[in-house]
Phi, psi and omega in degrees: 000142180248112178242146180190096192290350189236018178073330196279165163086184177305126158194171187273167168257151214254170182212314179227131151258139147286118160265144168258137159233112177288129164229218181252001187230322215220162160227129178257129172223150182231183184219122157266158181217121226280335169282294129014270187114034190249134149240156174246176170272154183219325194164146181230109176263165114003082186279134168321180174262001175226179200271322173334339182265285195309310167335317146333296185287260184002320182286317186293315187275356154283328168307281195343297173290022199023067172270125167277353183195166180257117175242145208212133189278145178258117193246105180279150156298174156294339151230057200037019144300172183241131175234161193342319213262351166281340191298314197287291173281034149263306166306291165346297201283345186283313180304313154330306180300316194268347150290282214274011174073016191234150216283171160227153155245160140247158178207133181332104173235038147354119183042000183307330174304328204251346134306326178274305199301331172282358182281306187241025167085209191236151200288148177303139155345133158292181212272327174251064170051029165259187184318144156307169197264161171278336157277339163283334174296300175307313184305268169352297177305321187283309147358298194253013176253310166328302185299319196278346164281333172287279205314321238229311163292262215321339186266325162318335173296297225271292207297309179310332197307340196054183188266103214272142180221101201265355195276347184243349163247320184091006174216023159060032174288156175306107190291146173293138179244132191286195266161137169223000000 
């Protein structure tokens, strides 16, 4: 297994990714595609009563997708210390990995919530133009855990891809990146 919290350095390379946004009731999920540079929203599970149960799941729907690797959004302080709840998901997401036999990244996920919501907005109406229903409030929420996870991949993608330097190869390959 391989962890690499900053993308940078020796890691194998990838083709399909999962992003995650761990949260306490729901997991946001995404599928990226490493050639692309893309992520979608993919699917809002259900958190288990262990982490071992998520693990499973998480595994099963890495299957499907022939997903090669995990990037699990990290919820950083505001000023980028780690507090209880990054702790919580490192252990989680390290426990993940290692049922599933797939490399991790973490990667900073600072506001990705309050990004997807400005991405699809605020939830509907109810049918006669009052509060939403609690299922739509719930739909909405898993909604934004999806979203928030395609984000939390993609900046992840957009920071690995590195910078192409086509004037020193001429083919527009990806320029070597040092080791930090």
């Amino acid at each position: 297994m391989s962890v690499n919290d900053d993308g940078r350095g020796e890691a194998p390379r990838l083709r399909r990714v999962l992003g995650i946004d761990l949260g306490e009731r729901r997991i946001g999920v995404a599928l990226g595609e490493v050639e692309t540079h893309s992520a979608l929203p993919l699917a809002t599970l259900s958190r288990a009563r262990t982490v071992d149960e998520d693990a499973r799941v998480v595994a099963r729907l890495a299957a499907e997708q022939r997903a090669d690797g995990l990037v699990v959004g990290l919820p950083l302080n505001a000023d980028g210390s780690e507090g209880p709840q990054a702790a919580t998901t490192r252990e989680w997401a390290v426990a993940v990995a290692v049922a599933t036999g797939l490399p991790l990244r973490f990667r900073d996920e600072r506001l990705t919530s309050v990004r997807a919501e400005q991405r699809i907005g605020g939830p509907a109406r109810g049918r006669s133009g009052g509060p939403p229903s609690a299922t739509r409030r719930d739909a909405h929420r898993a909604r934004i855990d999806r979203e928030a996870a395609a984000l939390i991949l993609q900046d992840d993608l957009d920071a690995t891809a590195g910078p192409t330097d086509e004037s020193a190869s001429g083919r527009g390959q990806p320029a070597e990146r040092g080791t930090e």
